[in-house]
C-alpha positions in Angstrom: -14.4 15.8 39.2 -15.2 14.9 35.9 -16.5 17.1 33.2 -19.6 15.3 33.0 -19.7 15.6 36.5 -19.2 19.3 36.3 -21.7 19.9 33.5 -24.2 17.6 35.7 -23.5 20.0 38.8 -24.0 22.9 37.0 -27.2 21.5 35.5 -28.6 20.2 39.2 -27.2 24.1 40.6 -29.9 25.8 37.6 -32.3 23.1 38.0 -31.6 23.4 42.3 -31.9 27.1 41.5 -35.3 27.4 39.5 -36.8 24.8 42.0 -36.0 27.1 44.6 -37.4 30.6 42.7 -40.2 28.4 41.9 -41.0 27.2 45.5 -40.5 30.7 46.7 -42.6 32.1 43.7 -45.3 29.4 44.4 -45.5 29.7 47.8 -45.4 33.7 47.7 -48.5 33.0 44.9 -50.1 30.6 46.6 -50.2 32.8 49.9 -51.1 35.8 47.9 -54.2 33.4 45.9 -54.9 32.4 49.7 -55.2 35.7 50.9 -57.1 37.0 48.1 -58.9 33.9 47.6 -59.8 34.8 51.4 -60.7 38.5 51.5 -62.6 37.5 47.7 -64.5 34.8 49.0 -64.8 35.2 53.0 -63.9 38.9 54.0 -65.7 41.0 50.9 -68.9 38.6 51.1 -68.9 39.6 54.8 -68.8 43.2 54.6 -71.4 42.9 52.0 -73.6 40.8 54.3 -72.9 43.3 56.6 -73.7 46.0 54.5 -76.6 44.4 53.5 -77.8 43.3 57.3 -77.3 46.8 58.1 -79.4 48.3 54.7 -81.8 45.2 55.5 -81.9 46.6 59.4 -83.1 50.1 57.7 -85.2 48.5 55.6 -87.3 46.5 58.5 -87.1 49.1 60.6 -88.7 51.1 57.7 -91.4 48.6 57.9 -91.6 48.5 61.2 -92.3 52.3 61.2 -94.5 51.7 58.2 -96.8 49.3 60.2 -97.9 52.2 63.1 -98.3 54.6 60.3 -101.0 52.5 58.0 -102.4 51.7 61.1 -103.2 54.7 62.5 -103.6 56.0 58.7 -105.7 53.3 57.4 -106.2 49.8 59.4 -107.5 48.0 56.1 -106.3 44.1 57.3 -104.9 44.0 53.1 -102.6 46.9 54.2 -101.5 45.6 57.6 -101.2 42.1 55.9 -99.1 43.7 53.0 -96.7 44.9 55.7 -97.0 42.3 57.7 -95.6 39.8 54.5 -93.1 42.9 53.4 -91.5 42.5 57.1 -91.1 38.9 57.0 -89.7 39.0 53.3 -87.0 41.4 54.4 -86.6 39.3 58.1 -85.8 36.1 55.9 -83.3 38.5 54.1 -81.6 39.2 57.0 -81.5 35.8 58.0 -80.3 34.4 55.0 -77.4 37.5 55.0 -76.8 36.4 59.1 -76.4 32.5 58.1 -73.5 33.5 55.1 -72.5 35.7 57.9 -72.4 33.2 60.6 -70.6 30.2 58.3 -68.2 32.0 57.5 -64.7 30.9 59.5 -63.3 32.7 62.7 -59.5 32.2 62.7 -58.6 34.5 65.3 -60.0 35.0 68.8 -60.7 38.4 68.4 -63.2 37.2 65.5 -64.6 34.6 67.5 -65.2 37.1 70.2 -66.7 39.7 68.1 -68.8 37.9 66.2 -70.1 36.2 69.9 -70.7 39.9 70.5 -72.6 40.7 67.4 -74.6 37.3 67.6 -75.7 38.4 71.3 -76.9 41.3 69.6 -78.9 39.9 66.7 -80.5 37.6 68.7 -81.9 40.3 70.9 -82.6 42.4 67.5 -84.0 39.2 66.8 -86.1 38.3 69.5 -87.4 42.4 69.5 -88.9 41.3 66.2 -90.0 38.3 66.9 -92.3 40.2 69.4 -93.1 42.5 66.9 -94.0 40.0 64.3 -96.5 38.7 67.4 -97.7 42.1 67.8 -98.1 42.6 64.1 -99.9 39.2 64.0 -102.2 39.5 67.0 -102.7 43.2 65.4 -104.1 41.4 62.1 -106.3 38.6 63.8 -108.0 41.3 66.2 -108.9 43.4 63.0 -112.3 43.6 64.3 -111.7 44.6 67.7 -110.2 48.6 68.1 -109.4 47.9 71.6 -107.6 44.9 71.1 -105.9 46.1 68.3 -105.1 49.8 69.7 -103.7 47.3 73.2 -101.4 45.6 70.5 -100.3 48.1 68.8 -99.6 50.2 71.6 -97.4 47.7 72.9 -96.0 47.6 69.7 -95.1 50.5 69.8 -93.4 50.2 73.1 -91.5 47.4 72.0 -90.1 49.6 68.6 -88.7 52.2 71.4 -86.5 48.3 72.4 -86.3 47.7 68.7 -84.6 51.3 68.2 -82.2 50.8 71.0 -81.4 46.8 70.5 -80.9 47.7 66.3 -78.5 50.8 67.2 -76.7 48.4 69.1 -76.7 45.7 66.2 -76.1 48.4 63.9 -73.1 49.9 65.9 -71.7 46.4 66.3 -72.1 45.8 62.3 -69.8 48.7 61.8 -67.3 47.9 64.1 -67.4 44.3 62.9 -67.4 45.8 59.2 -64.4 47.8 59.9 -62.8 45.4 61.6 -63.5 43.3 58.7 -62.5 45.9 56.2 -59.1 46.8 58.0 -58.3 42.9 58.3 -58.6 42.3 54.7 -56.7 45.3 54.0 -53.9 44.7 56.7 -54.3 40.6 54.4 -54.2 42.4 51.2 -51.1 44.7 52.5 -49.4 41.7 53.9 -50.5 39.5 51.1 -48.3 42.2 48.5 -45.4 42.9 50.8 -45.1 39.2 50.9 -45.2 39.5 46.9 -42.3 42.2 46.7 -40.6 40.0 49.2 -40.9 37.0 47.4 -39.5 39.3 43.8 -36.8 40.2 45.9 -35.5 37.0 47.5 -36.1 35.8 43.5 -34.2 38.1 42.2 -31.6 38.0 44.7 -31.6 33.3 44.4 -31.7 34.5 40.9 -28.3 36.5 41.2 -26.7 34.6 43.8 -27.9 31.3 41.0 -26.6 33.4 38.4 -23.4 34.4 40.0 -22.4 30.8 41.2 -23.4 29.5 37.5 -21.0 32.0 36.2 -18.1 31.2 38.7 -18.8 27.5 38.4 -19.2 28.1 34.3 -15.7 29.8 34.5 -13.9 27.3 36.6 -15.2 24.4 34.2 -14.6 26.6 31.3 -10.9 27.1 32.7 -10.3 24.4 33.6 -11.6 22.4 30.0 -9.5 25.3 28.6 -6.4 24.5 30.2 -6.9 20.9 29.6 -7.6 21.5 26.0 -4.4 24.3 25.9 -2.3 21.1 27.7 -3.7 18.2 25.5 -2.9 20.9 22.3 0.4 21.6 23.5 1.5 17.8 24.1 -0.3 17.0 20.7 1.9 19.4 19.1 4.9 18.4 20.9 4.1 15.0 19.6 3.3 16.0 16.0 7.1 18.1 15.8 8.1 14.6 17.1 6.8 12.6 14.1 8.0 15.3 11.7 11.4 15.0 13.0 11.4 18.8 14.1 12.4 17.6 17.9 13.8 14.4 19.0 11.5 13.8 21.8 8.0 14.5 22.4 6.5 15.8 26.0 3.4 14.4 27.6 0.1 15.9 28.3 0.7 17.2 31.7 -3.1 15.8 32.8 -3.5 14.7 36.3 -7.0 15.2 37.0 -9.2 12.7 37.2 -12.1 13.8 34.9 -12.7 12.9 31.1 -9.4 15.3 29.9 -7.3 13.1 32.4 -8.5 10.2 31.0 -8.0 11.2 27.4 -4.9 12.5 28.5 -3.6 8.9 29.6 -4.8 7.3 26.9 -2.7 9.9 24.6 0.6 10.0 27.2 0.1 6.3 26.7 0.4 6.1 22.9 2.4 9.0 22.7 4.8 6.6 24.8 4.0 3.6 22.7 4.6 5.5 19.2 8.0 7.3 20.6 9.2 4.1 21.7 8.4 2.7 18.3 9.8 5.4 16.3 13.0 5.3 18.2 13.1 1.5 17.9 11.9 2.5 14.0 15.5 5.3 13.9 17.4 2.2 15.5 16.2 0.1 12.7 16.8 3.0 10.2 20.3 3.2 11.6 21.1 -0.4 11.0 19.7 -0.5 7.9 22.2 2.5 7.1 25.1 0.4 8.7 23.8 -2.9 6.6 24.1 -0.2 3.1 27.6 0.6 4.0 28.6 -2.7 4.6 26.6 -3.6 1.6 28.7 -0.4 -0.2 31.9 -1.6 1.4 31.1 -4.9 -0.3 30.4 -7.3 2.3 27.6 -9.2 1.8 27.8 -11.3 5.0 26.2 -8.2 6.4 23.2 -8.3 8.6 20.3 -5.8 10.0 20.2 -7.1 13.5 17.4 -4.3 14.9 13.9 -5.0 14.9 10.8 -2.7 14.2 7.6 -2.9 14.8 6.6 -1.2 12.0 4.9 -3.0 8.9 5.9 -1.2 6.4 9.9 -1.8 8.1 9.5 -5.0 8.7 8.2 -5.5 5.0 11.4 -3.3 4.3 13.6 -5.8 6.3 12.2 -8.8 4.7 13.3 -7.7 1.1 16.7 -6.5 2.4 17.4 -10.0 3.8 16.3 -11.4 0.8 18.3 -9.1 -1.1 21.0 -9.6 1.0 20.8 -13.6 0.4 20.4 -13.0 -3.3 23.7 -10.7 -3.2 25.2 -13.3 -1.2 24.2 -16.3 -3.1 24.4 -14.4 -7.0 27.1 -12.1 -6.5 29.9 -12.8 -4.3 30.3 -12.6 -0.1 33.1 -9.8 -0.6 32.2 -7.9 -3.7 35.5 -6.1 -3.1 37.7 -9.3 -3.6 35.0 -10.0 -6.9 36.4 -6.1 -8.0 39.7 -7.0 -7.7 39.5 -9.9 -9.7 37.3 -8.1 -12.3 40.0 -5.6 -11.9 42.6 -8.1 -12.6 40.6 -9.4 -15.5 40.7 -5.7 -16.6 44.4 -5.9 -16.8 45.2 -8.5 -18.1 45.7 -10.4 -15.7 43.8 -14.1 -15.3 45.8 -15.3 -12.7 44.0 -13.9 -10.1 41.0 -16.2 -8.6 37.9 -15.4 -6.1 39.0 -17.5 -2.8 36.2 -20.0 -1.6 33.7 -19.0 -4.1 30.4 -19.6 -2.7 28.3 -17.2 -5.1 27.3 -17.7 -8.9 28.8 -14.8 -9.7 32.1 -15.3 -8.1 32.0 -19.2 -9.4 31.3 -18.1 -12.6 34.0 -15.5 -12.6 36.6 -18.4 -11.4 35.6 -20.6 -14.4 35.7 -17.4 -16.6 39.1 -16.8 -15.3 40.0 -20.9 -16.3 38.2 -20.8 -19.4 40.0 -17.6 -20.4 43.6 -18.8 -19.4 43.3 -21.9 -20.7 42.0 -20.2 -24.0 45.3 -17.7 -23.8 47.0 -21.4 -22.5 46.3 -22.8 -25.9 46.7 -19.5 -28.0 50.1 -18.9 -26.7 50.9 -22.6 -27.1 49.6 -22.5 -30.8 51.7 -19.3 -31.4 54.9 -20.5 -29.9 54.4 -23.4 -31.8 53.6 -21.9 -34.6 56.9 -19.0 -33.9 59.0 -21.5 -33.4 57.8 -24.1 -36.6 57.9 -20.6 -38.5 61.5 -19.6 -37.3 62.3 -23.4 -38.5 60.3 -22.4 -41.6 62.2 -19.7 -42.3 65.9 -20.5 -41.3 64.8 -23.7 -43.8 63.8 -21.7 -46.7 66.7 -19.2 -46.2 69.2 -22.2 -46.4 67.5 -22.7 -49.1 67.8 -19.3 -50.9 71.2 -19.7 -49.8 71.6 -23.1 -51.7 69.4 -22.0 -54.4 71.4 -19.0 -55.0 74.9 -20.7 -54.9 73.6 -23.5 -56.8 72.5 -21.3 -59.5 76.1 -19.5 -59.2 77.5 -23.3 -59.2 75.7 -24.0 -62.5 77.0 -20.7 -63.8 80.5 -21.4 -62.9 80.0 -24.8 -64.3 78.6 -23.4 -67.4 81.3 -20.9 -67.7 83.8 -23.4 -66.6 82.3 -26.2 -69.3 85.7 -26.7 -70.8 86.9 -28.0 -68.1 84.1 -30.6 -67.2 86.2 -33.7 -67.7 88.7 -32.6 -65.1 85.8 -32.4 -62.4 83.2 -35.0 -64.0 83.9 -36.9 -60.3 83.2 -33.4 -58.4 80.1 -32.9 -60.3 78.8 -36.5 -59.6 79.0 -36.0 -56.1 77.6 -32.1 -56.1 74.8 -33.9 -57.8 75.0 -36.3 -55.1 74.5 -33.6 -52.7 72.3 -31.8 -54.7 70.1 -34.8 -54.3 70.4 -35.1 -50.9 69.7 -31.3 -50.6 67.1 -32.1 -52.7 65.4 -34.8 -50.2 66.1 -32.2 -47.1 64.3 -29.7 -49.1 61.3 -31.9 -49.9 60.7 -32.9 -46.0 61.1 -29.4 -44.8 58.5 -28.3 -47.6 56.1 -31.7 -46.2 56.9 -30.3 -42.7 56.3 -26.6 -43.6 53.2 -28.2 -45.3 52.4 -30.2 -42.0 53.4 -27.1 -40.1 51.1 -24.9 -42.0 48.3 -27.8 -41.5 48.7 -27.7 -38.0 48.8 -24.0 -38.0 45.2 -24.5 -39.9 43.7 -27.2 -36.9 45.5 -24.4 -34.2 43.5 -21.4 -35.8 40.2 -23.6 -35.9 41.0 -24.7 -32.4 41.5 -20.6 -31.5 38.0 -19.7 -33.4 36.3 -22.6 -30.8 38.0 -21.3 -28.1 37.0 -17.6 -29.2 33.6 -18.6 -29.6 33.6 -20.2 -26.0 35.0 -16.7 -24.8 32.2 -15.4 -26.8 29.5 -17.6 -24.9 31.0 -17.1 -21.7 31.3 -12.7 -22.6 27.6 -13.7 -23.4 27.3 -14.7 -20.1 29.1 -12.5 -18.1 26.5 -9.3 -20.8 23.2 -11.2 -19.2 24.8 -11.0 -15.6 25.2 -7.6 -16.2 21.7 -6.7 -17.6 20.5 -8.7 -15.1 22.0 -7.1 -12.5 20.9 -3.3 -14.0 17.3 -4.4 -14.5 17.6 -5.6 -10.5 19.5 -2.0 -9.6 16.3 -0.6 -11.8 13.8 -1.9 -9.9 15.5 -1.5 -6.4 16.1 2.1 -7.2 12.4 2.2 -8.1 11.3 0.5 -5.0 14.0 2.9 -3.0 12.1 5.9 -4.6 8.5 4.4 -4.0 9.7 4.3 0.0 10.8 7.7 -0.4 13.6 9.0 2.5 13.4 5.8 4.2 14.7 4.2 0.9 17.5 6.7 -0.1 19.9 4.5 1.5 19.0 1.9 -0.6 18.7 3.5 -3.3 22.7 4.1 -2.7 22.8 0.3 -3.1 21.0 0.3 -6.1 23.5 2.6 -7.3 26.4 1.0 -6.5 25.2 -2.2 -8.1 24.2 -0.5 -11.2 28.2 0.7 -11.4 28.8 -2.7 -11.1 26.8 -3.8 -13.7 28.0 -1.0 -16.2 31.8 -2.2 -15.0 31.1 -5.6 -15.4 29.4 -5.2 -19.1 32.2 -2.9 -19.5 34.8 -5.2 -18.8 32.8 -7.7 -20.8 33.4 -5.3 -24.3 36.9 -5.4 -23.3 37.3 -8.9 -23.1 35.3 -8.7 -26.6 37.0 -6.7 -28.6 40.0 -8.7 -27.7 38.5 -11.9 -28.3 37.2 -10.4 -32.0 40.4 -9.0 -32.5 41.9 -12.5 -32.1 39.8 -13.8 -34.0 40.7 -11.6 -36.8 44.4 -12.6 -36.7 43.4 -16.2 -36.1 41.4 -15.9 -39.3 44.6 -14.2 -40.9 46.6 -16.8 -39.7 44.5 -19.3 -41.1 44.2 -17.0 -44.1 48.3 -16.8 -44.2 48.4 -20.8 -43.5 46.3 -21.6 -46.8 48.6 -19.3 -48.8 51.8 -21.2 -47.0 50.1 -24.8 -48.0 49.4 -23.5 -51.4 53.1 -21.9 -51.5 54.4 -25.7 -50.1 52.3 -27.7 -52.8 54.0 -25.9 -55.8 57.6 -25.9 -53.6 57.1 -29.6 -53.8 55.9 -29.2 -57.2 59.3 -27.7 -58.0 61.4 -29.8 -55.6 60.1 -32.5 -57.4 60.7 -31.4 -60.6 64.3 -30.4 -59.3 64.9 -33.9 -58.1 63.8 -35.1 -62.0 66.7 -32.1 -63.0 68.8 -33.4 -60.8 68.8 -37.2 -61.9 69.1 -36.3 -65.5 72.2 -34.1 -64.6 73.5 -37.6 -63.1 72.3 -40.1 -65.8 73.8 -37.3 -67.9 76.9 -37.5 -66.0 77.0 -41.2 -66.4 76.6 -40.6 -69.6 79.0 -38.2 -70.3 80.7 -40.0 -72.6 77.1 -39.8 -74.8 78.3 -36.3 -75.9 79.1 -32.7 -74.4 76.4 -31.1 -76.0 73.5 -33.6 -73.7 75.7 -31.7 -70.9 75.6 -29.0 -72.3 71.7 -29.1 -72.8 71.2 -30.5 -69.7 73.1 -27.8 -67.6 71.4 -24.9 -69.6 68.1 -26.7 -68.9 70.1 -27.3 -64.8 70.5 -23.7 -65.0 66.7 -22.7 -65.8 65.4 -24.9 -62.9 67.9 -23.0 -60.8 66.8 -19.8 -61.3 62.8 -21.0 -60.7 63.8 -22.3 -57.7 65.8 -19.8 -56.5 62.6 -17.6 -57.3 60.1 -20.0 -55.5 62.9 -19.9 -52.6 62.5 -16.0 -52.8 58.8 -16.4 -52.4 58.8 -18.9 -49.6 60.4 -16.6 -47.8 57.9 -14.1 -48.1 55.4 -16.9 -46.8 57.4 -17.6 -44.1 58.5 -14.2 -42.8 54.9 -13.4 -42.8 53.6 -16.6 -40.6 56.6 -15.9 -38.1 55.4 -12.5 -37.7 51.6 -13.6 -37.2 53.4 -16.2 -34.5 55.3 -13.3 -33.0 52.0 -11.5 -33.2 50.1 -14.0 -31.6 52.8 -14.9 -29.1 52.6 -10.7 -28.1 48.9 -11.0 -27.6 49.1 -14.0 -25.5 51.7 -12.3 -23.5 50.0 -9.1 -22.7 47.9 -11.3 -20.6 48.6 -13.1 -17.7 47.6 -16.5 -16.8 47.9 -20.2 -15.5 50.9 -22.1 -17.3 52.2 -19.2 -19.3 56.0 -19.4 -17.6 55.4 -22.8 -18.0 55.0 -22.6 -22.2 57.6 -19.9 -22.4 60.0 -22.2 -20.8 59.1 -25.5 -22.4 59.6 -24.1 -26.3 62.9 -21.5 -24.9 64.4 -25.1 -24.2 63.3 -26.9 -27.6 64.5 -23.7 -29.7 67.7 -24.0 -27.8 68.5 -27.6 -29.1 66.8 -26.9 -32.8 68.4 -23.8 -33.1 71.7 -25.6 -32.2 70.6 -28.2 -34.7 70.1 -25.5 -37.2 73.3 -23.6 -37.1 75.6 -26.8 -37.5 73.3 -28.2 -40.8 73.3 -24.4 -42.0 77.3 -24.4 -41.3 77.9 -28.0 -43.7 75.4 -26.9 -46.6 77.3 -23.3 -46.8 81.0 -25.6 -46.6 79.7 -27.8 -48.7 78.6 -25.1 -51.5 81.8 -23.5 -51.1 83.2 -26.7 -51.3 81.8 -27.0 -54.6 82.5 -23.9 -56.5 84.9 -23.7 -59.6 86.9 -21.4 -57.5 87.7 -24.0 -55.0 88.0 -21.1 -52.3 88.6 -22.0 -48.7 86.6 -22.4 -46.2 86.6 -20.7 -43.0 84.1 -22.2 -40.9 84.0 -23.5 -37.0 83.1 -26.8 -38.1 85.2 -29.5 -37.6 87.1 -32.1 -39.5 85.2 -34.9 -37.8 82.0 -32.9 -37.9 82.5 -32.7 -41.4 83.5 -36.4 -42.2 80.2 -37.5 -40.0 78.4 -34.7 -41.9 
C-alpha cells in the first residue's frame, strides 16, 4: 500500500470514525429532541389539559352548585342567567381542554384504551350536563311559573346527585390517565437520558477504539515511512562514500514495497546503478589514461586511450589527450626515447647518430640538424686539415728557408772572409748564385702559395662564419622548439591543475615535457657556445691569415729584392774582371740582404708556427666531435701528407747538400741522398 494510500485510509478511518460518533450522537439527540419534543409538546400539554379538565370539572360543578343556591336564595332570572352563561363559559373550557386532549396521538394500546375509557366517561359527564344545561334553561324560561320552576329544579337537582357520581368517575379516570401520563413521560424522559449516557459512552468508547486504531495505524505508517526513510538514508550514504571514493561499491536501497518509498527507491537503485556503472567505466577510463601517461612518460607516442567514458567532462579530457597525443606524435617524435638518445648523442659529441624513419618535425628537424651540423664539422675539419697540412708545408718551407737563409748568410761570411781567394772559386760562386737563384724562385712560389694558402685560409674562415651562422639559425630553431614546447608544458600543467586529481597524471606529462624542453634548450647553449667559440678561432684564424698575407707580401717584397741581390752578385761575377772592390761592395751589400732575410725567415716562422697551431687547433675541435665523413677526411689528407712529406724530406735533403756543398770549408756531406738523386736534383 502506498503512502498516499495509507494517509487516505487513515483520513477515511477519522472521517469513518466522526461519521459514526456523529450518527450515534445525532441519533441519540434526535431521540432525546423526539422524546422531549414529545413529553414538551404532547405529554405536558396533556397533563395540563387534564389538570385543567379536572380544575374546570370543580369549577362547573361550582356552578352547578351555585345555580340551586341562587335559586333557592334569590331566583332573579339576571342571576340564574348569569350562572346559566358562567356554566357554559367554563363547559366550552372544558371542551376546548377535551379536543387538545382528544388530538393528541395514542401510540400504544394501553393509551388508546384508556383514553376510550375516559371518553366514555366525559360523554356521560357530558351528557349529565347537557341535561343540566336543559334544566338550567327550562329553569330560566319558566321564571314566572314557581311550580314549573321548583319541577325543574328539583329534577335538577336529582340529576347533580348523577353529575356527582358520573364527575367522580371522570375525575378518578383524569388521575389515573394524568398519572399514567405523568409516569410515561417520566419513564420517556428516563429512557430518553439513559439513551443519552448510552450514546456518551458508545462515543467515547468509537472515540477510543477510533483513537486507538489511528494510533496503531499512525505508528505502522510512521514505521514503516521511518524505515523507508532510515533505508533510502542508508543506501544514499552508501552511495555518497561511493562518489567520495571512501568505499569501492555502493549498496542499494533495500525497498520492495510497492508504495511511493518503493518507487523512489527504484528510481534511486536505478541511478545508483547507472552512476556506479559510469564511475567504474569513468576509473577504467582514468586507468587508461594513467597507462596512456606512462607510455607517454616511457616515450611512446604511438600510445592510445582505448576506454571510453561517458562522462563530458572525460570525454572532453580524452579529446585533448588525443589531440595532444597527435600533436606529440606529429611535432615531437613517435619514440621520444630514440629523440633522447640522439639529443644525447648530440650532447656528446656525437653527430653520427640519426632518428630512424623520422615522421615528426621534431625528429626531422633533429636529422637535418644532425646533417647541417656534420657537414658544418665536415667542412671545418676539412678547412683545418687543409689548412694543418698547407701550414705544416708552410712551415717546413720557411724553415728550409731559415736554414738557407742562415747558411747563406754564413756562405757570404765565409766568402767575405775567404775574399782573397775569390779567383780560385769565381766558377763555384757563379753557380751558388745559380742556385741562389733558383732558391730564390722556390722561395718566391712558396711565399705566392703561403700567400694563396693564407687566401684560401681567408675564403675557409668566411666559409666557417656562414656555416656558424647556419648553426646559429638552426640553435635558433632548435631555442623556439624549446620555448615552444615549455609554453605548451605551461599550459597543460595549468589545464592538469584546473582538472584537479583527475589531471595529476597529466600534469606528470607536462612535466616531463617541460624537462625536455629545458634539455633540449640546454643542449641548444651547448651546441652555442661551441659554435661562438668557433667562431672566435675562425675569426683568429682569419685574424692570423691577414697577418700571414701581410707577412707573404713583404717576404715577396724581400724575395724580390733578393732575386735583384742576387743578379747583381752574377753581373758582378761576370764582371769580375771590372774590379774586386764592385765584389767587394757587392758582397758586403750580399751580406746585408742576407741577414734581412734571414730575419724575415725568422718571422715567417713565427707566422707559420702560429697558423699550424690554429689548424691543429681547429683540426682538435673538429675531432672532439663525431660525424659523417670524418674517417673519410682524416684518411684522404694522412695519404697526401704521406707523399708531400716524402716530397719535402728529399728537396730539404739537396738544399742542405747543396749548402754544404757550397761552403769555403768544402766539408763532406753525409747525407742518404744518392748520386743519381743528386745529378737529377
Amino acid at each position: 500500500m502506498s503512502v498516499k494510500a495509507r494517509l487516505w485510509l487513515l483520513s477515511s478511518v477519522l472521517l469513518v470514525g466522526m461519521l459514526i460518533i456523529g450518527f450515534i450522537g445525532f441519533n441519540s439527540a434526535k431521540k432525546w429532541s423526539n422524546d422531549i419534543e414529545e413529553v414538551s409538546e404532547q405529554r405536558i400539554p396533556i397533563l395540563l389539559s387534564l389538570a385543567d379538565l379536572d380544575g374546570e370539572r370543580m369549577a362547573i360543578r361550582s356552578i352547578v352548585y351555585e345555580f340551586v343556591t341562587v335559586y333557592f336564595n334569590n331566583d332573579n332570572k339576571e342571576n340564574l342567567q348569569r350562572v346559566q352563561k358562567a356554566k357554559l363559559d367554563t363547559w366550552n373550557r372544558i371542551q376546548k381542554h377535551w379536543d387538545f386532549f382528544k388530538s393528541t396521538p395514542r401510540k400504544t394500546e394501553a393509551g388508546k384504551k384508556a383514553f376510550t375509557g375516559l371518553e366514555e366517561a366525559f360523554n356521560l359527564w357530558k351528557n349529565v350536563h347537557i341535561k343540566l344545561d336543559d334544566y338550567i334553561a327550562k329553569t330560566i324560561e319558566n321564571s314566572g311559573n314557581k311550580t314549573e320552576q321548583d319541577k325543574y329544579v328539583n329534577e335538577y337537582i336529582k340529576e347533580i346527585a348523577t353529575l356527582v357520581k358520573v364527575s367522580d368517575n371522570f375525575s378518578k379516570l383524569l388521575v389515573e390517565q394524568r398519572e399514567r401520563t405523568f409516569n410515561f413521560s417520566k419513564k420517556m424522559i428516563d429512557e430518553s437520558a439513559q439513551s443519552a449516557n448510552n450514546s456518551i459512552y458508545t462515543i467515547i468508547v468509537v472515540i477510543l477504539i477510533i483513537a486507538i486504531a489511528g494510533l496503531i495505524f499512525v505508528f505502522i505508517t510512521i514505521s514503516l515511512i521511518t524505515n523507508s526513510l532510515n533505508k533510502i538514508k542508508e543506501g544514499t550514504l552508501s552511495f555518497f562514500d561511493f562518489l567520495n571514493h571512501k568505499t569501492s561499491s555502493s549498496s542499494l536501497i533495500d525497498i520492495s514495497s510497492k508504495d511511493e518509498f518503493g518507487e523512489i527507491a527504484a528510481v534511486v537503485n536505478l541511478n545508483i546503478k547507472n552512476t556506479s556503472n559510469s564511475i567504474k567505466k569513468d576509473n577504467e577510463f582514468l586507468a587508461d589514461v594513467e597507462r596512456f601517461v606512462k607510455e607517454l612518460s616511457k616515450g611512446n607516442m604511438l600510445a592510445k586511450i582505448e576506454k571510453q567514458s561517458d562522462t563530458p567532462n572525460l570525454v572532453i579530457l580524452k579529446n585533448l589527450l588525443d589531440q595532444l597525443q597527435d600533436y606529440l606524435e606529429h611535432t615531437i617524435a613517435r619514440d621520444v626515447n630514440m629523440l633522447l638518445n640522439v639529443i644525447e648523442s648530440f650532447k656528446k659529441h656525437n653527430f653520427t647518430t640519426r632518428f630512424p624513419n623520422p615522421y615528426a618535425k621534431v625528429a626531422v628537424a633533429m636529422n637535418e640538424l644532425g646533417e647541417e651540423i656534420s657537414e658544418l664539422l665536415k667542412q671545418s675539419l676539412k678547412v683545418g686539415l687543409g689548412l694543418q697540412n698547407s701550414s705544416n708545408e708552410l712551415l717546413e718551407n720557411v724553415d728550409t728557408l731559415n736554414k738557407s737563409s742562415n747558411n747563406a748568410a754564413a756562405s757570404i761570411e765565409e766568402t767575405a772572409a775567404a775574399l782573397e781567394e775569390i779567383t780560385s772559386t769565381v766558377i763555384s760562386n757563379a753557380n751558388n748564385v745559380a742556385q741562389m737563384s733558383i732558391y730564390s724562385e722556390q722561395v718566391t712560389n712558396s711565399a705566392k702559395k703561403g700567400q694563396e694558402l693564407a687566401n684560401h685560409t681567408t675564403t675557409a674562415m668566411d666559409e666557417i662564419n656562414t656555416q656558424v651562422n647556419r648553426i646559429n639559425e638552426a640553435i635558433s630553431v632548435i631555442d623556439q622548439i624549446a620555448f615552444q614546447t615549455n609554453i605548451l608544458s605551461l599550459n597543460a600543467a595549468v589545464e592538469a591543475a584546473t582538472a584537479g586529481e583527475a589531471g595529476k597524471g597529466f600534469a606528470v606529462v607536462a612535466q616531463e615535457v617541460r624537462n625536455l624542453a629545458s634539455r633540449s634548450a640546454e643542449a641548444a647553449k651547448e651546441i652555442k657556445s661551441l659554435v661562438e667559440y668557433a667562431t672566435s678561432k675562425a675569426n683568429e684564424g682569419k685574424n692570423i691569415s691577414f697577418e700571414m698575407i701581410q707577412g707573404y707580401t713583404e717576404l715577396l717584397q724581400n724575395i724580390n729584392k733578393q732575386s735583384q741581390t742576387i743578379t747583381e752578385i752574377a753581373n758582378a761575377s761576370k764582371e769580375q774582371q771590372a774590379g774586386i772592390t764592385q765584389i767587394n761592395d757587392a758582397v758586403t751589400g750580399l751580406d746585408q740582404q742576407t741577414q734581412q732575410n734571414a730575419v724575415i725567415a725568422a718571422n715567417t716562422k713565427e707566422i707559420a708556427t702560429r697558423a699550424n697551431e690554429i689548424a691543429y687547433k681547429v683540426v682538435e675541435d673538429a675531432d672532439k666531435n663525431e660525424f659523417i665523413g670524418k674517417a673519410e677526411l682524416h684518411e684522404q689528407y694522412k695519404n697526401s701528407n704521406k707523399s708531400t712529406k716524402k716530397a719535402d724530406t728529399f728537396i730539404t735533403k739537396k738544399v742542405d747538400v747543396k749548402i754544404e756543398k757550397n761552403s769555403t770549408k768544402q766539408k763532406e756531406i753525409k747525407s742518404s741522398t744518392s748520386d743519381d738523386e743528386w745529378e737529377s736534383f
